[in-house]
C-alpha positions as CSV (number, residue, x, y, z in Angstrom):
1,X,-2.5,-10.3,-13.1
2,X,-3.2,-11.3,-9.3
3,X,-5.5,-9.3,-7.1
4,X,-4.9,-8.2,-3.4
5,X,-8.3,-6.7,-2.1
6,X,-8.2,-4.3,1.7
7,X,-8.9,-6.7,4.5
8,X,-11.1,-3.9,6.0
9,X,-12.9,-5.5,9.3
10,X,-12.3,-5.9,12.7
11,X,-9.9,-8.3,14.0
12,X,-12.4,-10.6,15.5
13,X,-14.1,-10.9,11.5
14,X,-10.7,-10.8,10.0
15,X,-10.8,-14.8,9.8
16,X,-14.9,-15.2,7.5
17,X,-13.8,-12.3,5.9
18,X,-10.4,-13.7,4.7
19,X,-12.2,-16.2,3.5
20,X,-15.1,-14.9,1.8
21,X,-12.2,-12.8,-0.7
22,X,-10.1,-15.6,-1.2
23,X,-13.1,-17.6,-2.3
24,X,-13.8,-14.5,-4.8
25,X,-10.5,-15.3,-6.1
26,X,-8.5,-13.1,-4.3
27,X,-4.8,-14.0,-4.6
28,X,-3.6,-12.1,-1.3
29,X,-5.0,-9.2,1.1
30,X,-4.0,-6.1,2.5
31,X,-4.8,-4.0,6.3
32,X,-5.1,0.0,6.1
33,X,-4.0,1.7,9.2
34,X,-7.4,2.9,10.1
35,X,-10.1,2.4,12.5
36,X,-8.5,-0.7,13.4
37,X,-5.0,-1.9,14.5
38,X,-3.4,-2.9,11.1
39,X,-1.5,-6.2,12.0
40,X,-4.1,-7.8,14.2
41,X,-6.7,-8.6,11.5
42,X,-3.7,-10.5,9.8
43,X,-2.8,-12.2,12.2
44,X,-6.1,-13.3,12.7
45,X,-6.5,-14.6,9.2
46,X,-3.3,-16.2,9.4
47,X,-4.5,-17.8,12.8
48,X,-7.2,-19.2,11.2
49,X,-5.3,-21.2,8.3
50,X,-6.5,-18.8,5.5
51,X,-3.8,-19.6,3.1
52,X,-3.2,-16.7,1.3
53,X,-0.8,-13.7,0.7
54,X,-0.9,-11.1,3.3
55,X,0.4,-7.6,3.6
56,X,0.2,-4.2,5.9
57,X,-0.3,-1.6,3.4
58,X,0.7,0.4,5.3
59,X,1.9,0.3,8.6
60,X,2.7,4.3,10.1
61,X,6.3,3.3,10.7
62,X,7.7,6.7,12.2
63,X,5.4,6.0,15.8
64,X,6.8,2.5,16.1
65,X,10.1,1.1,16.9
66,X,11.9,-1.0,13.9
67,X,12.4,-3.2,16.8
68,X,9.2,-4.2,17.2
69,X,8.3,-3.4,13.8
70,X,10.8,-6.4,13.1
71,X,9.5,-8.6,15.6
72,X,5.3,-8.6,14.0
73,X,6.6,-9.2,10.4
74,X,8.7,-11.7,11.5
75,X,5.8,-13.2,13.7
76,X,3.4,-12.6,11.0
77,X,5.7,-14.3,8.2
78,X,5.9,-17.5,10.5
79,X,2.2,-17.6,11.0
80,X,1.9,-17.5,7.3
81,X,4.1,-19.6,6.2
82,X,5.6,-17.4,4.4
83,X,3.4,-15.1,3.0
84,X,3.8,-11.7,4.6
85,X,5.2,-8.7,3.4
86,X,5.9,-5.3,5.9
87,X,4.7,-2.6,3.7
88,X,5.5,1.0,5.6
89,X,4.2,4.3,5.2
90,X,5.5,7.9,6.5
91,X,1.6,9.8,7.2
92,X,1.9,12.9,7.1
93,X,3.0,15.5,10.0
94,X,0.0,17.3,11.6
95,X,-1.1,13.3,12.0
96,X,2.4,11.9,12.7
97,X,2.4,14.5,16.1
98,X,-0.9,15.5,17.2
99,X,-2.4,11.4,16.1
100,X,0.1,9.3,17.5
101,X,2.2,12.1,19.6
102,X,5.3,10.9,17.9
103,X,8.4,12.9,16.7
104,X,8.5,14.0,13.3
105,X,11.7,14.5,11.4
106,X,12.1,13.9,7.3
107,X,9.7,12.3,6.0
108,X,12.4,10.2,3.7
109,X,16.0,9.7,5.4
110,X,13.4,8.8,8.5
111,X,12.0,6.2,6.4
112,X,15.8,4.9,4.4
113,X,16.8,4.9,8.1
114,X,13.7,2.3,9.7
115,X,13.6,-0.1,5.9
116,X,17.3,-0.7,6.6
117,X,17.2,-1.1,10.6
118,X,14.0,-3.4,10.2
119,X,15.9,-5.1,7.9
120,X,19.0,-5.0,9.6
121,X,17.5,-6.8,12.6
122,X,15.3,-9.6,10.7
123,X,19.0,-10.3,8.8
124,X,20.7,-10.7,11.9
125,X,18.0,-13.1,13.4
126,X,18.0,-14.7,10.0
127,X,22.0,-15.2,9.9
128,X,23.2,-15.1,13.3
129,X,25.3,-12.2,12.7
130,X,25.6,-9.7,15.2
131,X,23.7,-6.4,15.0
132,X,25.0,-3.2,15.3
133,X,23.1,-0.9,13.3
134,X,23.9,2.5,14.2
135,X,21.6,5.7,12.3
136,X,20.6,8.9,13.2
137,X,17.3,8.1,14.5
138,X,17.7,5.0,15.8
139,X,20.2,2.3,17.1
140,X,19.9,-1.3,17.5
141,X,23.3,-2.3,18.6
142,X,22.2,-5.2,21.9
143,X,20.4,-8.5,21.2
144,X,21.3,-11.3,23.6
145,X,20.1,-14.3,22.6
146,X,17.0,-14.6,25.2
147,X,15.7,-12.3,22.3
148,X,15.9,-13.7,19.4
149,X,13.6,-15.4,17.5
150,X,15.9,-17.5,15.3
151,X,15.9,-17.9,11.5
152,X,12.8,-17.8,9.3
153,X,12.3,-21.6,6.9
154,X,10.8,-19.6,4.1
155,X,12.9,-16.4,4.7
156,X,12.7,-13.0,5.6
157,X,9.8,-11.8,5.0
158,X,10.1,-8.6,2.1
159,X,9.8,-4.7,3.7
160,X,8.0,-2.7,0.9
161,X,7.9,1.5,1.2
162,X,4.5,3.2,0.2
163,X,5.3,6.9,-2.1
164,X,4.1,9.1,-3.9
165,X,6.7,12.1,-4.0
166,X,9.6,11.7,-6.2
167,X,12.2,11.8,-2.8
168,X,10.3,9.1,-1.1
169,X,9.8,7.0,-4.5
170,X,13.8,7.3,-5.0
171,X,14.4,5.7,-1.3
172,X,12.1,3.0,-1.9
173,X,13.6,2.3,-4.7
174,X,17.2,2.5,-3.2
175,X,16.6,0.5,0.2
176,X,13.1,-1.2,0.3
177,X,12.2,-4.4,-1.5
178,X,9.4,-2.8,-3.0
179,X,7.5,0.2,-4.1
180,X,3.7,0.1,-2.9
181,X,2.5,3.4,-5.5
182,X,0.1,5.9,-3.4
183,X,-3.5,4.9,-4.8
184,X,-4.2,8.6,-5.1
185,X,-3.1,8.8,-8.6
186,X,-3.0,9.0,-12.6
187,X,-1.9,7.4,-15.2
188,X,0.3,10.3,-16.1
189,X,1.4,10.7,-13.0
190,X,2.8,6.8,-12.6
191,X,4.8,7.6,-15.9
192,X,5.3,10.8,-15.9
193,X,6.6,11.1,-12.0
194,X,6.7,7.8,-10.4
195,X,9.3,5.8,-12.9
196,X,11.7,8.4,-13.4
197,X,11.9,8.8,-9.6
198,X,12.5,4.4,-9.5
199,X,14.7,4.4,-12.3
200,X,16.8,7.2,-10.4
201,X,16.7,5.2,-6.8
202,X,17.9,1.8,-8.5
203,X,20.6,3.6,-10.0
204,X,21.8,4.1,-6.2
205,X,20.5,0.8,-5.0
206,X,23.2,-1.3,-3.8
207,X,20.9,-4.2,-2.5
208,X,21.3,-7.2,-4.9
209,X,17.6,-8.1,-4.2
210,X,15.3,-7.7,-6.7
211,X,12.9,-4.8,-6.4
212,X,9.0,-5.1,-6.9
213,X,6.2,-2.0,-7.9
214,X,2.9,-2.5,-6.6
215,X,0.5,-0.6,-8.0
216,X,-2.6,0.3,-6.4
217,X,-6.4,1.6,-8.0
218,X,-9.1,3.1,-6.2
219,X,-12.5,1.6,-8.3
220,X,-15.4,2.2,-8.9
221,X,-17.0,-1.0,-10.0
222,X,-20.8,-2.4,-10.8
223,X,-22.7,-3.9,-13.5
224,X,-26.1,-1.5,-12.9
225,X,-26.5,2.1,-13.3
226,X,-27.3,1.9,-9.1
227,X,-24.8,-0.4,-8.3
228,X,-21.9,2.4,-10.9
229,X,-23.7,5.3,-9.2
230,X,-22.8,4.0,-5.1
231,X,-19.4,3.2,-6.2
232,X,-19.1,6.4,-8.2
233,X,-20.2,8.2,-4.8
234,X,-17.5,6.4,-2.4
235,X,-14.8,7.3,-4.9
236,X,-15.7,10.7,-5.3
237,X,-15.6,11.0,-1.5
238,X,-11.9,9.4,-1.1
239,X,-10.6,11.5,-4.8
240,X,-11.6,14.5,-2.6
241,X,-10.0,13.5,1.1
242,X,-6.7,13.1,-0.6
243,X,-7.3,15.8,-3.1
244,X,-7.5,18.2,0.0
245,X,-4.2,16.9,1.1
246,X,-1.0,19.9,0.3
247,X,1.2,16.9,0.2
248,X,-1.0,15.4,-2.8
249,X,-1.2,18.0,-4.5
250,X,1.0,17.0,-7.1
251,X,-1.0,14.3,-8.5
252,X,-3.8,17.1,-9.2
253,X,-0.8,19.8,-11.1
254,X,0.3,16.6,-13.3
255,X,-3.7,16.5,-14.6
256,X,-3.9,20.7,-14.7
257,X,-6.4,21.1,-11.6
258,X,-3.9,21.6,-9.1
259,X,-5.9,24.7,-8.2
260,X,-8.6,22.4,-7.0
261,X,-6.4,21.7,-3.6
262,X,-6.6,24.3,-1.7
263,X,-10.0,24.7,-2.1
264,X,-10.7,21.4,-1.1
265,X,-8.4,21.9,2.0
266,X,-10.7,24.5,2.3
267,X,-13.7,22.6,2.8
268,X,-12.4,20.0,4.5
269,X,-11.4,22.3,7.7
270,X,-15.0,23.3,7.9
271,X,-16.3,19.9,7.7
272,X,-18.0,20.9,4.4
273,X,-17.8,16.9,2.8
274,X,-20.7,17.2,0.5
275,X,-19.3,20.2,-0.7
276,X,-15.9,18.6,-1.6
277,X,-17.8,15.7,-2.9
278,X,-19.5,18.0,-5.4
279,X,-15.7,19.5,-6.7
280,X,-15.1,16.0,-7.9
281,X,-16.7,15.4,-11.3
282,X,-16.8,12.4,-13.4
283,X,-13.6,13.7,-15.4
284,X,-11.4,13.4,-12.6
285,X,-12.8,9.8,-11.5
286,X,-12.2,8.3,-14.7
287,X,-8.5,9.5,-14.6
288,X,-7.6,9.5,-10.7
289,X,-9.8,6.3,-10.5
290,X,-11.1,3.0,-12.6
291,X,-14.5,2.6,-13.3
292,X,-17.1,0.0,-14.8
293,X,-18.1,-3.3,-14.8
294,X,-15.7,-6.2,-13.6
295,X,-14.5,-6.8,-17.0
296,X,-14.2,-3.0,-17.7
297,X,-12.3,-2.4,-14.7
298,X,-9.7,-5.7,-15.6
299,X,-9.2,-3.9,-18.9
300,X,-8.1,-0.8,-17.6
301,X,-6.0,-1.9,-15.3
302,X,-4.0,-4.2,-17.5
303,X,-3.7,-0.7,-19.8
304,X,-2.3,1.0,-17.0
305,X,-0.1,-1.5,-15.2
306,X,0.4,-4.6,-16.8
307,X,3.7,-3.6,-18.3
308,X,5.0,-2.5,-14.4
309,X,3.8,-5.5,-12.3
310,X,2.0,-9.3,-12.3
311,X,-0.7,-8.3,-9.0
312,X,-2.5,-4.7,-8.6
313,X,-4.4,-4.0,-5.1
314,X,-7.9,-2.7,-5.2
315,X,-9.6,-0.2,-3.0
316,X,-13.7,-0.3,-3.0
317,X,-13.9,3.2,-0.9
318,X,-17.2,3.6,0.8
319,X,-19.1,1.0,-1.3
320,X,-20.6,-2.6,-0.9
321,X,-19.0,-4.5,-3.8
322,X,-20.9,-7.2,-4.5
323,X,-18.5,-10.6,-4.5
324,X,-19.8,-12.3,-7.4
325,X,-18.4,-8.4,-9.2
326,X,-15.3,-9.6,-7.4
327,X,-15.1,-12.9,-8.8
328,X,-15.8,-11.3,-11.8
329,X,-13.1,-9.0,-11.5
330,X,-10.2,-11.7,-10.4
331,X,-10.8,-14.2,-13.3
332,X,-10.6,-11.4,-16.4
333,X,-7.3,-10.1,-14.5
334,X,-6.1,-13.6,-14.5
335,X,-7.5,-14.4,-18.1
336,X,-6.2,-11.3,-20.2
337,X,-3.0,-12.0,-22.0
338,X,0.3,-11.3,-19.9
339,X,2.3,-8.6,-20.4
340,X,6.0,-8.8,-19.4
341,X,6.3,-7.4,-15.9
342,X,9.1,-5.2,-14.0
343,X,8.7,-7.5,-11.5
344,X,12.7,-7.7,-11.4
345,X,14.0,-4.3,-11.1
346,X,17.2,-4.2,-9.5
C-alpha cells in the first residue's frame, strides 16, 4: 500500500517540503483547502521537479468555474508529467455563501453537473471535439481555438469527488473517476454506508473508465508515551470540529453517539474548544481515528482498507510527526502482504 501525506505549507515552502516527504517515502501528496490557496503549493512542487504524485484533496468546486477548474488541472497535469489528479469537494452551505459569497444549490446534481463539465472540457481539448456542454448550472458551449490548450501526452488528468453522504457517494461513483472517502469516519461506517452507496452509483455509471476509492485516516502516530499523547491531542481536536458538524453527523449515529453532535455544535458556537476537546475520549479516537506506533498504524490500516484500495492518505492534525515515524510508516505499508484491491471498479 502507497502513502499520500497533506502537503500543508505555504506555497513558497511547498518545494523543501515536497521533498522532505518524498524522501520519507511518500509515494504522492495532497493540498487541503485551507489557510492557503490549494493548487499553488502544487504547482510549486511540480515547479521544482519533485517527481511525485500530486493531488487537490479537495478543491471547493461550487465557488469556481469548471472552466478554470479545467484549465489548473490541466496546467498542473502538464507540469507533472502526468501526475495530477482534480479531487473536488462540495463544503458545506453556511461556508459555501457567507466564505466564498458563492451560490449554493444541491450539494450533489451541483457536483454530477461540474465532474462532467470539467471533464467535458479537458475531453474536448484532449480530442478536438467541439464542446457544447449544456447543464443547469453551467454551460460551456464557445472555445475558439486562441483558447485551447491542446492535448495532454500522458492524458487527462483523473477528476476524483470527495463524500461522505450516501447521495454524494452514489454520484461519485456514477460520474467522477474516483471516490476520495471523507477522513471523518469508521470502519463501520466505510462498510456499512460508504460501499452500498458505490456499489449503487456503478450500477448507473455509464463511464467505461475505471473507478478508484481513496480512502483517507486521520492518525495519531508516535513511538513514546509524549510523542502518542501530542498526536492523541491534535486528533481529538479535529474528531470534535467535524463531530460538531450536522452534516457529519451520521458517522457519529453509525457508532451510537450521534447524540454527541449537537452538543458539540454547541460548543463550537461559543468558542468553547477545550470543552469539545474534552467530549472526545479515547473510545472514539481508536474508532474514528488510527493510533500507535508506525508499524501499529500500517497494521490497522491494511485491516481497514487493504481489500478497497493499493494507496491510503494520511492526516497528522495538529501534531509534529517526526519523519523518521514517517519513514517508518511508508515502508511497513509497502512491506505487508497485498491484498487484492478494488482499484478497478467500473
Amino acid at each position: 500500500m502507497l502513502l499520500d501525506l497533506q502537503l500543508d505549507v505555504p506555497p513558497e515552502h511547498a518545494a523543501s517540503r515536497a521533498r522532505e516527504l518524498v524522501e520519507a517515502g511518500a509515494a504522492g501528496l495532497f493540498t487541503f483547502e485551507g489557510p492557503h490557496d490549494v493548487f499553488l503549493p502544487l504547482a510549486a512542487a511540480a515547479a521544482a521537479g519533485v517527481e511525485t504524485d500530486l493531488m487537490t484533496n479537495v478543491a471547493i468546486a461550487m465557488p469556481r468555474s469548471p472552466m478554470h477548474l479545467a484549465h489548473t488541472a490541466h496546467d498542473l497535469q502538464r507540469m507533472s508529467g502526468g501526475r495530477f489528479r482534480l479531487g473536488l469537494g462540495s463544503q458545506v452551505r453556511p461556508h459555501v455563501e457567507k466564505r466564498y459569497g458563492a451560490t449554493w444549490s444541491p450539494p450533489a446534481a451541483r457536483m454530477r453537473e461540474i465532474v462532467l463539465a470539467v471533464k467535458a472540457i479537458l475531453g474536448s481539448w484532449q480530442d478536438g471535439t467541439r464542446l457544447d456542454f449544456r447543464g443547469e448550472h453551467t454551460r460551456h458551449t464557445l472555445m475558439p481555438p486562441t483558447f485551447v490548450p491542446g492535448p495532454l501526452e500522458w492524458g487527462l488528468p483523473p477528476v476524483l469527488l470527495g463524500a461522505l453522504g450516501p447521495l454524494m457517494t452514489r454520484t461519485a461513483a456514477e460520474v467522477a473517476d474516483g471516490l476520495l472517502v471523507m477522513p471523518f469516519h469508521s470502519h463501520r461506517h466505510v462498510r456499512e454506508r460508504t460501499l452500498p452507496a458505490v456499489e449503487e452509483g456503478l450500477a448507473r455509471r455509464t463511464d467505461p473508465s475505471p473507478f478508484t476509492v481513496y480512502p483517507q485516516a486521520i492518525v495519531a502516530m508516535g513511538r513514546t508515551p509524549e510523542q502518542l499523547a501530542a498526536a492523541t491531542l491534535g486528533v481529538r481536536g479535529l474528531l470534535a470540529f467535524y463531530g460538531s458538524t450536522p452534516a457529519y453527523r451520521s458517522v457519529l449515529d453509525v457508532e451510537g453517539c450521534g447524540n454527541l453532535q449537537p452538543e458539540l455544535n454547541a460548543l463550537s458556537k461559543t468558542g468553547s474548544v477545550l470543552e469539545m476537546i474534552d467530549l472526545v475520549d479515547d473510545a472514539m479516537v481508536d474508532t474514528l481515528a488510527v493510533r500507535g506506533t508506525p508499524e501499529e498504524v500500517a497494521a490497522e490500516l491494511h485491516r481497514r482498507f487493504g481489500d478497497l484500495a493499493d494507496r491510503v492518505c494520511c492526516y497528522f492534525p495538529g501534531y509534529d510527526v517526526d519523519l523518521a515515524d514517517v519513514a517508518a510508516l511508508a515502508a511497513a505499508l509497502g512491506a505487508a502482504a497485498p491484498q487484492a484491491p478494488a482499484a478497478d471498479l467500473g
